[in-house]
NUPA-845443 format. One line per field, with one value per residue: residue number from 1; residue in three letters; chain; x, y, z of N, C-alpha, C in turn. Coordinates in steps of 0.001 Angstrom, whole numbers, plus 500000, padded with zeros to 6 digits. Layout:
BEGIN
k <- (NUM;...)
r <- (ALA;...)
c <- (A;...)
npx <- (X;...)
npy <- (Y;...)
npz <- (Z;...)
capx <- (X;...)
capy <- (Y;...)
capz <- (Z;...)
cpx <- (X;...)
cpy <- (Y;...)
cpz <- (Z;...)
END
This chain:
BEGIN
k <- (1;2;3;4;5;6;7;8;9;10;11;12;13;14;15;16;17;18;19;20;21;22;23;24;25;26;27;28;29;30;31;32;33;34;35;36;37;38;39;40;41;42;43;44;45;46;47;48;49;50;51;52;53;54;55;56;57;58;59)
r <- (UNK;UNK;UNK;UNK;UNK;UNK;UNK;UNK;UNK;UNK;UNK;UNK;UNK;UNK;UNK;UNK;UNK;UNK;UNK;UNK;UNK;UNK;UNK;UNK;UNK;UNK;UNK;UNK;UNK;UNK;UNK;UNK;UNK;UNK;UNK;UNK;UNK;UNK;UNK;UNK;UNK;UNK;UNK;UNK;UNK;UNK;UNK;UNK;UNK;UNK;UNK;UNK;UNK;UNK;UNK;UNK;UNK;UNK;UNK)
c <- (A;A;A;A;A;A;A;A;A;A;A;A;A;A;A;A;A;A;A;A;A;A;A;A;A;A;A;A;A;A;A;A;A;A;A;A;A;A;A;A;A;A;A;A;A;A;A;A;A;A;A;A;A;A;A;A;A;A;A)
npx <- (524817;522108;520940;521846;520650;518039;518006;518804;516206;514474;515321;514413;512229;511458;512408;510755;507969;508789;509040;506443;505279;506095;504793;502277;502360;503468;500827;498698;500177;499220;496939;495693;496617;495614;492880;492750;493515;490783;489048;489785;489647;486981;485630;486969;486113;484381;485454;487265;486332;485266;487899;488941;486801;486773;489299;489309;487700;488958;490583)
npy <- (522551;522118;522496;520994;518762;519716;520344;517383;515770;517651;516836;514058;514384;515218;512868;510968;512131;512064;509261;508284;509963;508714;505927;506851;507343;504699;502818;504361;504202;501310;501198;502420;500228;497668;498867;499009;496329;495079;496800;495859;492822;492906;494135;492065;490029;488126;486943;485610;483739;482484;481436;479751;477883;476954;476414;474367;472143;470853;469346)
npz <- (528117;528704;526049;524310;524866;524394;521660;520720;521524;519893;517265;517206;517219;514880;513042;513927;512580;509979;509497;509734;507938;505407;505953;505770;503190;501833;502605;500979;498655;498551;499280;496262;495143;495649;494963;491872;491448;492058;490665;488059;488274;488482;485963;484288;484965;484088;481518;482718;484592;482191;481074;483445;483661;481430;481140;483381;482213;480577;482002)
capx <- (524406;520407;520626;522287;519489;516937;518617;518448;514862;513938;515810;513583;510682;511487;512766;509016;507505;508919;508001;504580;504558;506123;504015;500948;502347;503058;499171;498113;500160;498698;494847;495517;497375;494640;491895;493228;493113;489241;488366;490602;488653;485457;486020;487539;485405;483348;486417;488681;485082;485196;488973;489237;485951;487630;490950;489454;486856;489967;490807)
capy <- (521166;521967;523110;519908;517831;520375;519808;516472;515830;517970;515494;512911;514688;515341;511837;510629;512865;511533;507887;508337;510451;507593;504912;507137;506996;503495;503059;505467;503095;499933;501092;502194;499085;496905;499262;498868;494860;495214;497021;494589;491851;493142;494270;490911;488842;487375;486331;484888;483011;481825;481100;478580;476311;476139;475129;473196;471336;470429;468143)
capz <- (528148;528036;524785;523133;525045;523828;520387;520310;521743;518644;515984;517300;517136;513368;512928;514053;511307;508603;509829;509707;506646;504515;506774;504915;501862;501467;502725;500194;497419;498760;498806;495512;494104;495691;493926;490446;491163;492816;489514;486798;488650;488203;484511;483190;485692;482988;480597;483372;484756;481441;481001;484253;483723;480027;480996;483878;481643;480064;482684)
cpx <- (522910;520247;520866;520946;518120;517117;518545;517202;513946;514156;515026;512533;510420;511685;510954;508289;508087;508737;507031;504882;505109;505703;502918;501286;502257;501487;498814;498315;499696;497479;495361;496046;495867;492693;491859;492841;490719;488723;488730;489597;487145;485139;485967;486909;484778;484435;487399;487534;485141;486627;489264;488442;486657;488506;490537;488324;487766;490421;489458)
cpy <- (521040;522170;522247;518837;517962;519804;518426;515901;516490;517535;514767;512837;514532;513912;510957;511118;512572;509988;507760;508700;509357;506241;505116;507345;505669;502899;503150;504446;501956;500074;501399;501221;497724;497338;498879;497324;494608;495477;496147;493493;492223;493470;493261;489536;487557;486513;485353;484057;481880;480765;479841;477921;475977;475540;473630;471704;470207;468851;466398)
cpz <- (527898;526371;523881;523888;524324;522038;520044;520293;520619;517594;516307;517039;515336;512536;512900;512624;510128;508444;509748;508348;505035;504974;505596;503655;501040;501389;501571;498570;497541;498276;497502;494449;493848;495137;492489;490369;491682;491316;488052;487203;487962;486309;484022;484061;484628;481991;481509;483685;483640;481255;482370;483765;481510;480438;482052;483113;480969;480828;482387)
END
């Protein structure tokens, strides 16, 4: 009977560890999703700057 408690108490542990380690992956794809937009921004700042007061001049 210790040995299936022991046994299970160690599934959980393992169960944990792979929660986290796709916790820090998602992370990992977020910062770099929200990098890619940080640097697109900054890049095309000047043309999209331009592109609203055009369309809104429009009005």
């Amino acid at each position: 009977m210790a040995e299936r408690e022991m046994h299970s108490v160690s599934e959980q542990g393992k169960d944990r560890g792979h929660d986290g380690q796709a916790l820090t992956e998602y992370a990992l794809i977020l910062t770099f999703i929200a990098l890619a937009c940080v640097v697109g921004v900054t890049l095309m700042g000047g043309s999209i700057s331009g592109f609203f007061t055009g369309f809104g001049g429009s009005f």
